[in-house]
C-alpha positions in Angstrom: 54.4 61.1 87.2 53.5 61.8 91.2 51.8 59.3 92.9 47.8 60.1 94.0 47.6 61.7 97.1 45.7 58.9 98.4 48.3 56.5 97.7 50.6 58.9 99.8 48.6 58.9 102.6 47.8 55.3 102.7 51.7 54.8 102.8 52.4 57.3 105.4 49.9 55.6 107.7 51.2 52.0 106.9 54.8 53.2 107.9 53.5 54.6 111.2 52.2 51.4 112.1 55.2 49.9 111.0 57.2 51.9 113.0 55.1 51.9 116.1 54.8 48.2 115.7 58.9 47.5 115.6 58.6 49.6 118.9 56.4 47.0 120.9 59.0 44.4 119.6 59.7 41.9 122.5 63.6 42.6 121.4 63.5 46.0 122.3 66.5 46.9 124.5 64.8 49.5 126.5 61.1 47.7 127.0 59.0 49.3 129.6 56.1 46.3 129.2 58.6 43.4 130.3 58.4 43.5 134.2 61.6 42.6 135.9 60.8 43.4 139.5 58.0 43.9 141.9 58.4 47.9 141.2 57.9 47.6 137.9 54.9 44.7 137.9 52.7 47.7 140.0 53.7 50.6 137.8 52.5 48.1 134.9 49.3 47.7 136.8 48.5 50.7 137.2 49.5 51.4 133.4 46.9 49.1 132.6 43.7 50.4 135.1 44.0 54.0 133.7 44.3 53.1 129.7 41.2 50.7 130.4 39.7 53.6 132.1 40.0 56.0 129.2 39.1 53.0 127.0 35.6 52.7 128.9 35.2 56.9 128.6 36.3 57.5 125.1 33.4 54.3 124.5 31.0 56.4 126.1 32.0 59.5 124.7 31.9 58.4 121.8 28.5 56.8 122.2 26.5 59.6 123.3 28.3 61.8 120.6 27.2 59.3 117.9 23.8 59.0 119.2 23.1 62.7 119.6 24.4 62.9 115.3 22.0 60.2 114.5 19.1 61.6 116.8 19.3 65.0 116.3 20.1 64.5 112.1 16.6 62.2 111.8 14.2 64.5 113.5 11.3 65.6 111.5 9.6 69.0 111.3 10.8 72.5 112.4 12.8 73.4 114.8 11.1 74.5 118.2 12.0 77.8 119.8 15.1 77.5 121.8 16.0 77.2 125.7 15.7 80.2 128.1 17.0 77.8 130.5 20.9 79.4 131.4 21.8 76.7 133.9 20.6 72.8 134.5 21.8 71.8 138.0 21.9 68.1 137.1 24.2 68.9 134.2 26.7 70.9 136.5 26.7 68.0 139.5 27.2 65.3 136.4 30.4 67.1 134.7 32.3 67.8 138.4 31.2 64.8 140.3 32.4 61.9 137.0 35.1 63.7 136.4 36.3 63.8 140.6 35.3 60.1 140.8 37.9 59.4 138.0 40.7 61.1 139.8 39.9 59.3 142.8 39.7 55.6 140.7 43.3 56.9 139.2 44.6 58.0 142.4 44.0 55.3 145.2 46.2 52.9 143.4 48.8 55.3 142.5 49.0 56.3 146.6 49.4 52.3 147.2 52.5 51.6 145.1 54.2 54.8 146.1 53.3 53.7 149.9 54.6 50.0 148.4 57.5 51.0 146.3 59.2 53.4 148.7 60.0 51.6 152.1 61.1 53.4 154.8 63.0 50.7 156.2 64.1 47.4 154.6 65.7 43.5 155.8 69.0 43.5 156.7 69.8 40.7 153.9 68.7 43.9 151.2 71.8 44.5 148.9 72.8 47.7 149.0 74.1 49.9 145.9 75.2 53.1 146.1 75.0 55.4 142.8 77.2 58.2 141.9 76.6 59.6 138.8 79.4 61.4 136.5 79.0 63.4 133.5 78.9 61.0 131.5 79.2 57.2 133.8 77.9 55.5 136.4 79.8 54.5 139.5 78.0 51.3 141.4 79.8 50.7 145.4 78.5 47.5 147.3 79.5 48.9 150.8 78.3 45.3 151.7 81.5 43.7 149.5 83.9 46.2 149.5 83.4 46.6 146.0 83.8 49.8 143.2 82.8 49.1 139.3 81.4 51.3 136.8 78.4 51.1 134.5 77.5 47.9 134.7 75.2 46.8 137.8 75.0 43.3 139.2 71.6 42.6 141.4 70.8 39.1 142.8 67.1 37.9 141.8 64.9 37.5 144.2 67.2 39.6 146.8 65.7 43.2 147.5 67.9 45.9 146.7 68.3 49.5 147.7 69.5 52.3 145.5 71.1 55.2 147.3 72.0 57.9 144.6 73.8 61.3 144.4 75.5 63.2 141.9 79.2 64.2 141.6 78.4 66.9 139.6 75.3 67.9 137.7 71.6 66.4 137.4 71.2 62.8 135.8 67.9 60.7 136.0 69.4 56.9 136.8 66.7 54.3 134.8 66.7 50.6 133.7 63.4 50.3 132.4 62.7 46.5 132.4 63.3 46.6 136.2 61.2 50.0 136.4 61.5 53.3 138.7 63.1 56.3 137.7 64.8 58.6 139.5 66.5 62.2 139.3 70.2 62.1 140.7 70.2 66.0 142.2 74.3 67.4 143.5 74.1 67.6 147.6 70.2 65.1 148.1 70.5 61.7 148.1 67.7 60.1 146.2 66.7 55.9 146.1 64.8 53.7 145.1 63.8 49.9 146.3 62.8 47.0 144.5 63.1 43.0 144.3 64.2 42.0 140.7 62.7 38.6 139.8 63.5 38.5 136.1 67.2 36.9 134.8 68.9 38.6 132.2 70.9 41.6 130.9 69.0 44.7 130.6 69.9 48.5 129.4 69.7 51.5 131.0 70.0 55.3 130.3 70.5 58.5 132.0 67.0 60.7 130.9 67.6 64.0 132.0 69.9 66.1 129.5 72.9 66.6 131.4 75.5 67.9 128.5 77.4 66.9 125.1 77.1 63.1 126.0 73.9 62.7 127.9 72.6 60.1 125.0 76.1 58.1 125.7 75.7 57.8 129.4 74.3 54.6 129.6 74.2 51.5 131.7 73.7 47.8 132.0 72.2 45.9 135.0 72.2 42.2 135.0 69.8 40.2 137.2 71.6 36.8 138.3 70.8 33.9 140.4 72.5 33.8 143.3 75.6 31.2 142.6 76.3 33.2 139.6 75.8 36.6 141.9 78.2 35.3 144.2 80.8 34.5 141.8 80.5 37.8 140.9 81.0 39.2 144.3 84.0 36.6 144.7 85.7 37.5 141.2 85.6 41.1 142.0 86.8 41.2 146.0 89.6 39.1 144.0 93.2 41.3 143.9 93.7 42.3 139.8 95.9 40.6 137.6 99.7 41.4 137.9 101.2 40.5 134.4 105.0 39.8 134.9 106.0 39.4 131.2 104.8 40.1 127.5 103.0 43.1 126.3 100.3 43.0 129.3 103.3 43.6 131.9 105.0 46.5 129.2 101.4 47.8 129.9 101.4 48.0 133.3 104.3 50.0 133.2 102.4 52.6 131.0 99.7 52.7 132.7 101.5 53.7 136.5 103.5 56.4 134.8 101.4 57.6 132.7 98.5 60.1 133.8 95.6 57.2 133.3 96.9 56.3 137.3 95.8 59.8 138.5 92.6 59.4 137.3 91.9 55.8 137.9 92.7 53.3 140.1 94.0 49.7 139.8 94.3 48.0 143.8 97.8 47.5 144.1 99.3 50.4 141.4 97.0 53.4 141.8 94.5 54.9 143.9 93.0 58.1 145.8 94.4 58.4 149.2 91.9 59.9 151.5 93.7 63.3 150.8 92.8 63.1 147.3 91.3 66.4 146.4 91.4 66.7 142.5 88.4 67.5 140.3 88.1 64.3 138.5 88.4 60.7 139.1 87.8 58.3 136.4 86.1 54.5 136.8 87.8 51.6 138.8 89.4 49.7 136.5 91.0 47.0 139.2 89.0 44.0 137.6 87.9 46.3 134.3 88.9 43.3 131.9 86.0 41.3 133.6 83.6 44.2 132.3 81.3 43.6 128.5 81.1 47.3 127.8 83.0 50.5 128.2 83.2 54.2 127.3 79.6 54.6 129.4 78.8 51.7 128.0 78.2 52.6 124.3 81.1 50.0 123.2 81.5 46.4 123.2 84.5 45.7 125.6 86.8 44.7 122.8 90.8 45.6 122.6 89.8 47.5 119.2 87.3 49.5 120.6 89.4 50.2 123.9 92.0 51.2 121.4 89.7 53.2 119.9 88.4 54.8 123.1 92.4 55.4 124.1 93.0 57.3 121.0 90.6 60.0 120.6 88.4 59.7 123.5 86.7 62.9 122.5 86.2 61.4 119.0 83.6 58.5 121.0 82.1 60.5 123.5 82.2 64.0 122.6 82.7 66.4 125.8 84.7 63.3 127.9 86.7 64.3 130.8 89.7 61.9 129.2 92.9 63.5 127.8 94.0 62.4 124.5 97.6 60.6 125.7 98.8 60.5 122.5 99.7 56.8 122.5 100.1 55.1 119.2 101.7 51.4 118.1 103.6 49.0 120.6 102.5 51.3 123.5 98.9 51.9 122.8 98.9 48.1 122.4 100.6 47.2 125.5 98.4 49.0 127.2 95.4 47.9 126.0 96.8 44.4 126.8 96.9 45.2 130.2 93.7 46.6 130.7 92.0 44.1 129.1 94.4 41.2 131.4 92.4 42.9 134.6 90.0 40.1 135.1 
């Protein structure tokens, strides 16, 4: 026996609010409404002024539309001959001038925090990031430190900080909602953005322009420290990597200088790109890649089962990756993964 229609529909609706519900969870990873930064506090504001703009129209819309039912439904007698009138002046000024007046209510603000959120000059305490995007990971440099890490982005709160991004190969679109801004990274323009992050915490980030087989896997982590912690940070990765001497982590380290992961990637002290260096591919840093909580564009917990995993079949995890399959199984694979995961 089918269930009534009505019962259908009264389910369908209570699953949409269900499901739009679960999406203004305060657990959501990728929550626009929490504001992390300065940036993110004005695009929230003005968020805010133009839904409570609309609010106050589609009241009065809805006003005059109920009161012209009611009115015109309760008159009494017959209807009068109609209006030879083609044109009514006041009506024509009312529906250009409200709807000008709204634009200019909508666009004042929205001048102000572009004018606010896009210096053209900044302190010289203002940490500097530079973004490269890859198909499919991020590459963060701190020309400031000396420093080169992938995916996962370390900002101090409270400390201003300047993104200067360009792509090394296609269009991306770098985002961390939670600390807000969003921008298109575009081969041969350099494109930034510049806020003050003010809230702690880890928080996730996505590339949102369709850039190939793994857009929906290049993805990213920023976490917003205080400043001992930020400096530890900063410390712990100017630090020279781990240089196992015996066990399976120095078996590793073998592996990994002679076997084709040190073309692609560099560890200070056994591989790197001379300035010379003209192939067509050059993978993440991995000097102090132990030290990181994700990998693979960060769509897997930094674990030595998932960086096995990753080793394996890297095609299999991220499908279109610019990895070779090396065809490493048992002691080997393990020794490797060892070592990687000794680089601290």
């Amino acid at each position: 026996m089918k269930p009534p229609v009505r019962v259908i529909n009264w389910a369908s609706l209570i699953g949409a609010l269900a499901a739009g519900l679960a999406g203004c969870s305060a657990k959501y990873p990728m929550d626009t409404l929490s504001n992390g930064s300065d940036f993110a506090r004005r695009i929230h504001s003005i968020y805010v002024a133009v839904n409570l703009i609309d609010f106050i129209i589609m009241l009065i819309v809805l006003g005059v539309m109920f009161a012209a039912i009611f009115w015109f439904s309760t008159r009494v007698g017959e209807p009068g001959e109609p209006s030879t009138v083609t044109s009514d002046i006041r009506l024509e000024v009312a529906w250009t001038a409200i709807p000008a007046l709204i634009l200019v209510f909508i666009t004042v603000p929205t001048i102000r925090t572009i004018w606010a959120t896009q210096p053209d000059h900044w302190s010289p305490d203002t940490l500097t990031i530079k973004v490269i995007a890859h198909q499919w990971w991020w590459e963060f440099q701190y020309p400031q430190y000396g420093i080169d890490t992938a995916d996962e982005v370390h900002l101090q709160a409270g400390r201003m900080v300047h993104f200067s991004m360009q792509s090394a190969d296609i269009i991306h679109s770098f985002w961390i909602p939670t600390l807000g801004g969003k921008r298109d990274v575009v081969p041969g323009q350099i494109n930034s953005i510049t806020y003050t992050p003010d809230q702690l915490g880890e928080f996730y980030g996505q590339c949102v322009e369709f850039c190939g087989d793994s857009h929906a896997n290049m993805r990213l982590r920023g976490f917003v420290q205080t400043k001992d912690d930020f400096d530890k940070w900063v410390k712990q990765q100017q630090s020279p990597p781990v240089t196992p001497t015996e066990g399976s982590a120095a078996a590793g380290a073998q592996i990994f200088a002679n076997a084709p992961c040190a073309i692609c990637h560099t560890v200070k002290g056994i591989s790197g790109f001379s300035k010379q260096y003209a192939g067509n591919f050059k993978g993440p840093d991995l000097t102090h890649f132990g030290s990181r909580t994700t990998l693979a564009g960060s769509i897997l917990d930094n674990t030595p089962e998932n960086l096995a995993k990753w080793i394996q079949d890297p095609d299999k995890v991220k499908p279109g990756a610019n990895m070779p399959t090396l065809g490493l199984q048992g002691k080997d694979l393990n020794d490797l993964v060892a070592y990687l995961e000794s680089l601290k």
